[in-house]
N, C-alpha and C positions, 0 to 999 in steps of 0.2 A: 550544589548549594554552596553557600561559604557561611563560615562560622564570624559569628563578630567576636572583636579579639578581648582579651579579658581589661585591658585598658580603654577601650571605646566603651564595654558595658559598665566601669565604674563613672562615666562620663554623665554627668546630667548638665543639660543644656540650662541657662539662667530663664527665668521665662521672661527677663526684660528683652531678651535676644531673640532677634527678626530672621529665620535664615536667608529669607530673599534678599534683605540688605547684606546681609554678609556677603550674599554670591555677587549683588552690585558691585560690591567692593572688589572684591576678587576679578569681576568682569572688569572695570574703570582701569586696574593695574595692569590686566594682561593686555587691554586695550592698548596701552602705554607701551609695556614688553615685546606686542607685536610689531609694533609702528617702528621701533626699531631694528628689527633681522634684518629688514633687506631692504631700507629705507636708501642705503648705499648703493643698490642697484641701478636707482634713478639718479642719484648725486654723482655717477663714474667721471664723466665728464668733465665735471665740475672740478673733481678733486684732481682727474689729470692734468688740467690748465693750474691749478693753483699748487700743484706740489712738483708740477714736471716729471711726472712718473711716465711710466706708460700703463695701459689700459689691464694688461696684465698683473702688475702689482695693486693696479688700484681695487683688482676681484679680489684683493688681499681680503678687505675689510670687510667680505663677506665669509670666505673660507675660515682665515682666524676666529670669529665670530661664531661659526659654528665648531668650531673645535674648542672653544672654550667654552662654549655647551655642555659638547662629549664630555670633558674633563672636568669639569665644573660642577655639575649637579652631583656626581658622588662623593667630588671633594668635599666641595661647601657641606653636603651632606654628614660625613665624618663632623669636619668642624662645629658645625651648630647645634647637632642633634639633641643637645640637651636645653637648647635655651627655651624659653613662653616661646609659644606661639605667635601670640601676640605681638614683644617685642619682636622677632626674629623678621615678621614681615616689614616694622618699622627698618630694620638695619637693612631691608632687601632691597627697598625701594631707595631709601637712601644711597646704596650704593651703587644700584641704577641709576639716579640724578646726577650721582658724582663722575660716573662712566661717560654718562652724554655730556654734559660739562667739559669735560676734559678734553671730547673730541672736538667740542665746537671752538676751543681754545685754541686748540692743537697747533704752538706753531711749527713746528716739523708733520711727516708723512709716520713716523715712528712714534711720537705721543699719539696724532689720531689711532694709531693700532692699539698702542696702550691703553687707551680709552675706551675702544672697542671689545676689549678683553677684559677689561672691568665689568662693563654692561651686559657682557655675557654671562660672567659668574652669578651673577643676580638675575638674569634669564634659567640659568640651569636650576638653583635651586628652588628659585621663584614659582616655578610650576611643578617641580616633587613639594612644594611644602604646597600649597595652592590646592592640587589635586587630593591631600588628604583631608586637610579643614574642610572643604568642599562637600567631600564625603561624611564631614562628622558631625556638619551643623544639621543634618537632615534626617527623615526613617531612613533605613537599609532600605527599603524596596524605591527612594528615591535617588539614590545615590550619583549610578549614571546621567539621571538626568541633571542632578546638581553640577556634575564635572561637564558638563556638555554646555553648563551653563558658561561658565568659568571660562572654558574653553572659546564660549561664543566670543568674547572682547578679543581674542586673538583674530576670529573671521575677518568683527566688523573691522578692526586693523588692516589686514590685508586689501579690504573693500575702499574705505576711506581715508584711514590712518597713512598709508603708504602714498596715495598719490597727494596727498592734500602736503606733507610734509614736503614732498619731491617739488609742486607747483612753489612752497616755499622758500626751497631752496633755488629756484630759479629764477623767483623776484624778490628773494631779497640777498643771495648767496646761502650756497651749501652748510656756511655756520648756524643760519639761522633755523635752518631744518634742524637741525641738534638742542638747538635752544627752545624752540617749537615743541618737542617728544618731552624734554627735561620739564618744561610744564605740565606737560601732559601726568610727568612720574608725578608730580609734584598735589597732582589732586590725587592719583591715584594712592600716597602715603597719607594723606587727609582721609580720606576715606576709609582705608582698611583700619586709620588710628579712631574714628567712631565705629565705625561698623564691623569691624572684627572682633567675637569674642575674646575676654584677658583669659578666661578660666580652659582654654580649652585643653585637651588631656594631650602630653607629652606619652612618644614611641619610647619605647626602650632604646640606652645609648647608642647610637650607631658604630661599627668598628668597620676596622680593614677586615676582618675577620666575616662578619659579614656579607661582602661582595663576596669572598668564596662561597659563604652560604648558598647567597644565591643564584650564584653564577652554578655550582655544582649541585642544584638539585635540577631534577629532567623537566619537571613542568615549568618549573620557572625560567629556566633558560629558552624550552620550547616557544613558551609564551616573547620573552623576549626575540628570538628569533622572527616571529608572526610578526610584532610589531616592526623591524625594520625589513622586513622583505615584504609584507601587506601593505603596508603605510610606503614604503618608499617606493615601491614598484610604480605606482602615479606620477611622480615625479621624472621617471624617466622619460615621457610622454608631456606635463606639467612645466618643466623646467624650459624648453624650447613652444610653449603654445603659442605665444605671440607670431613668432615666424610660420608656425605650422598655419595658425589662420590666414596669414596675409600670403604666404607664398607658396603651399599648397592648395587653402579655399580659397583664394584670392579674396579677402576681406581689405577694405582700405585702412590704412592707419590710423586714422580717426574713428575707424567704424570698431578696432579690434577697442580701442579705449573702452567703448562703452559696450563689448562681449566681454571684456574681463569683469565688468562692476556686475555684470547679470551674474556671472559666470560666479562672482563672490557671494552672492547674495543665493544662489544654490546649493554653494558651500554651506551657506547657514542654516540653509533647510534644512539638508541631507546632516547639518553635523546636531539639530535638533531633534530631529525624529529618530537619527542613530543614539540619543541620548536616553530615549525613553523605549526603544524597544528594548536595548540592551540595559533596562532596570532588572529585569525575575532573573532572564537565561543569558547572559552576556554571550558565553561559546556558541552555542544555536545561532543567536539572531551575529554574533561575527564570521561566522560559516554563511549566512545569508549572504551576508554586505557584500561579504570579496565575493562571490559568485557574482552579484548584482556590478560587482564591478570587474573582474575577469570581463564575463560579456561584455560589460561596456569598453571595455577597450581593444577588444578583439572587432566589431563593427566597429570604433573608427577607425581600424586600419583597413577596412573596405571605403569608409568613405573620407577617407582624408583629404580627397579630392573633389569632394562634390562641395559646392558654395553651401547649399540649402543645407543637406541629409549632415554633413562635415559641422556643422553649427551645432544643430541640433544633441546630436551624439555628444559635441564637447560639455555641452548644458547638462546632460546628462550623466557625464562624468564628472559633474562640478556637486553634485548629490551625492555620489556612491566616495569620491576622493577619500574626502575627512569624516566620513562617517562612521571610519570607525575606532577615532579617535579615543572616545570617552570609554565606548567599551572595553577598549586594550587596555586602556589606566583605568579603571574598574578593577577589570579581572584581575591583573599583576597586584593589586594590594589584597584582592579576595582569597588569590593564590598561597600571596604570604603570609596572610593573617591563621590561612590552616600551617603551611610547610612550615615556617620562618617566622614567627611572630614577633620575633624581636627584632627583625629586621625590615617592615613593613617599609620605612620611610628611604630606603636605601633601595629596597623594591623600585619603588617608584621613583629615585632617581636613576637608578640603572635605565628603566622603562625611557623616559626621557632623552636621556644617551643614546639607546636603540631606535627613538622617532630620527635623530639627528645623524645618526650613520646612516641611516634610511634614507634620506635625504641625501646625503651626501653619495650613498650607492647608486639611488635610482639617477640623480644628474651626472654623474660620472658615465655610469652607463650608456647615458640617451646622448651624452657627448660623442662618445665610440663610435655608436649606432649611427645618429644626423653624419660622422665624416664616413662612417665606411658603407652604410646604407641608402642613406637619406632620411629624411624627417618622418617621413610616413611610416618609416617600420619601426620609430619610437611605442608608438600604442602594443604594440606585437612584444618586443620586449620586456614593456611592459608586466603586459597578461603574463608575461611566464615567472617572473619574479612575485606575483600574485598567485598563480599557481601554483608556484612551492610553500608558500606561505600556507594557501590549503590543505595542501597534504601535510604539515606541519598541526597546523590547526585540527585536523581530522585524527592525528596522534592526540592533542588534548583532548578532545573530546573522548575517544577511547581510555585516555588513562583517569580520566575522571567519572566514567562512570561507579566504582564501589561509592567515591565520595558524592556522588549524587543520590544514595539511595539511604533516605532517613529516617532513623530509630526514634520512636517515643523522646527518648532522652535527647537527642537532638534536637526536637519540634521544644523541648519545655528550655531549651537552654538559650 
C-alpha cells in the first residue's frame, strides 16, 4: 500500500477545479515537450547541409538533449522546489519556448546546442513537477491513471507531433520545425495558466542532501534501477525498428511510415491500460507488464524475419513498450512518500533521469548488438535487460511485503 504524505492530506482541492482539465493541460504541454526529443532525428540532414557538420555531430542534438534530461530534472529540481506550482509550470513552459526559439535562430551549429540544452532543462523538470500535480489533482486510487494521462501527449507526440514537425521542416526549412513546436509550447503555457490549479500544495524544500536520501535507501534505488533497465531494455530492439522492418521483414519504406503511426497508436493503448491497472497494486500489475513484454521480445527474435508474424509481434510490442511507464512514476513517489517524504519531488526527478539512462543504455546497447550481431538479436538483448529488471522488481515486491500488510490505524489514516 502507500501512505499519502501529510502535505497532500492537508491539500483540499478548490471545487471550482476540473481535474480532467488540469490533466488537458498537462497533456497539450507534454504534447509540446515530446514533439521536441527527437524531432532532430528527421531534421539530421537538414542541419548537415545547413551547418556543414557531418552526420555524427549533427546526433549531437539528440545526445546533448538527453543528457540535459539526466542532469536537469534534479537540478531544476534543487532550484525550484519551493516555488507555486502554478507559477513554476508558467516559467517551465516559458523556457521551453525560449530553448526552441533559440534553436530555430541559431546562427551557428553551437547556439542550436545551446538551445537545445535549454529545452531540455524544461523537459527534465517539466515531467518530475507534471507527474506529481498529476497525482494530486485526483483520488489516490486514480492516480496512475491520471499520470498515464499526462503521460499520453508525449505518445500522441511521438505519433503526430514528431512527423508533422519533420514534414515542416522539409517544406519550409528545419527552422521552421522549431518555430512550429515553440507554438505548440505556447498553447501549451495558455493552458496550464487556466487550467492548472494556483493553490496546489508545495513538497518539502528539495536539497543535495536528498539525492543521497534517495539514492541510498534500497527500494528506492531498486525501484529506480527497474525503471532504466525495464523501461530501456525496449529501446535496445526500439532504437533500430525502422531498419529492422524494412531490412529484416522486408517492409517498404512507405509501408514502415505507416507501421510506425499503428505502431504509436498501440503505445497509447498499452500506456492507457498500463495506467489504470497499475491504480490499487502498481508492483504486481509492473511484474505483469515486463513479463508481457520479456515474451514479447523474446518471439520477435524468432520472427524477425518473417514479413507477416515480424509485424505483428512488433504491434505487439508497441502495447507492452511504454506500459509501464505511469506505474514506475506512481510507485517511486508512493515509495517516497513512505521512505523519504520530504523528498517526494526529487524522487521523481531522479525517476526521470533513470527513463533517460534507460534510453540511453538500451540504444547504446542495440548499437553493439546491430554491428556485432545483426539486427535481429536486438529483441534478445533486449529481453535480458528486462529480465534483470525482474529479478530486481521481484526484490521489491519481497521487500515490501511487512508494508503491505495493514493495521486498523493505517485503513483510518
Amino acid at each position: 500500500m502507500y501512505h499519502v504524505s501529510k502535505y497532500r492530506r492537508n491539500f483540499k482541492m478548490s471545487k471550482k477545479v476540473n481535474p480532467t482539465w488540469t490533466l488537458l493541460a498537462l497533456a497539450i504541454s507534454a504534447f509540446a515537450i515530446g514533439s521536441t526529443e527527437f524531432i532532430s532525428v528527421g531534421l539530421m540532414p537538414m542541419l548537415v547541409s545547413s551547418f556543414h557538420i557531418n552526420l555524427a555531430q549533427a546526433g549531437l542534438t539528440v545526445s546533448v538533449y538527453a543528457l540535459g534530461i539526466m542532469v536537469g530534472a534534479p537540478v531544476m529540481t534543487l532550484l525550484t522546489g519551493r516555488l507555486n506550482r502554478h507559477r513554476l509550470m508558467m516559467l517551465i513552459m516559458g523556457l521551453f519556448i525560449v530553448g526552441n526559439l533559440l534553436a530555430a535562430l541559431a546562427p551557428t551549429f553551437k547556439v542550436l546546442l545551446l538551445g537545445r540544452i535549454v529545452a531540455a532543462l524544461a523537459h527534465g523538470i517539466f515531467m518530475t513537477v507534471a507527474s506529481v500535480i498529476a497525482a494530486d489533482v485526483v483520488a489516490p486510487e486514480k492516480r496512475a491513471s491520471a499520470i498515464a494521462v499526462m503521460f499520453t501527449g508525449l505518445t500522441v507526440a511521438t505519433v503526430t507531433g514528431v512527423p508533422l514537425g519533420t514534414m515542416i521542416g522539409q517544406l519550409g526549412g528545419w527552422r521552421w520545425s522549431f518555430i512550429f513546436i515553440s507554438g505548440i509550447g505556447v498553447l501549451g503555457l495558455l493552458a496550464d495558466y487556466w487550467l492548472i490549479p494556483r493553490n496546489l500544495p508545495l513538497p518539502v524544500k528539495a536539497t543535495a542532501r536528498g539525492i543521497l536520501r534517495v539514492l541510498t535507501n534500497p527500494q528506492l534505488l531498486l525501484a529506480l534501477l527497474v525503471t532504466a533497465l525495464g523501461y530501456g531494455g525496449t529501446f535496445v530492439a526500439y532504437t533500430y525498428l525502422s531498419p529492422l522492418l524494412e531490412q529484416s521483414m522486408g517492409w517498404s519504406a512507405s509501408a514502415v511510415v505507416v507501421i510506425l503511426v499503428v505502431y504509436g497508436l498501440m503505445v497509447a493503448l498499452g500506456n492507457t491500460l498500463g495506467g489504470r491497472w497499475a491504480n490499487k497494486r502498481p508492483l504486481v500489475a509492473l511484474f505483469k507488464m515486463f513479463v508481457g513484454l520479456l515474451i514479447t521480445l523474446l518471439v520477435l527474435a524468432f520472427t524477425a524475419h518473417s514479413h507477416w508474424l515480424g509485424l505483428f509481434t512488433v504491434l505487439a510490442m508497441g502495447i507492452f513498450a511504454f506500459m509501464n511507464v505511469p506505474g514506475l512514476q506512481l510507485y517511486i513517489v508512493q515509495l517516497a512518500e513512505v521512505h523519504t517524504p520530504q523528498d517526494i519531488t526529487m524522487a521523481s526527478a531522479l525517476n526521470i533521469s533513470a527513463f533517460n539512462v534507460g534510453i540511453a543504455l538500451g540504444s547504446g546497447i542495440g548499437g553493439q548488438v546491430t554491428t556485432q550481431f545483426g539486427l535481429a538479436w536486438t529483441p534478445v538483448f533486449g529481453a535480458l535487460m528486462v529480465a534483470v529488471s525482474l529479478v530486481l522488481l521481484a526484490g521489491l515486491i519481497w521487500l515490501a511485503r511487512p508494508v503491505d500488510e495493514e493495521t486498523p490505524e493505517d485503513c483510518e489514516d
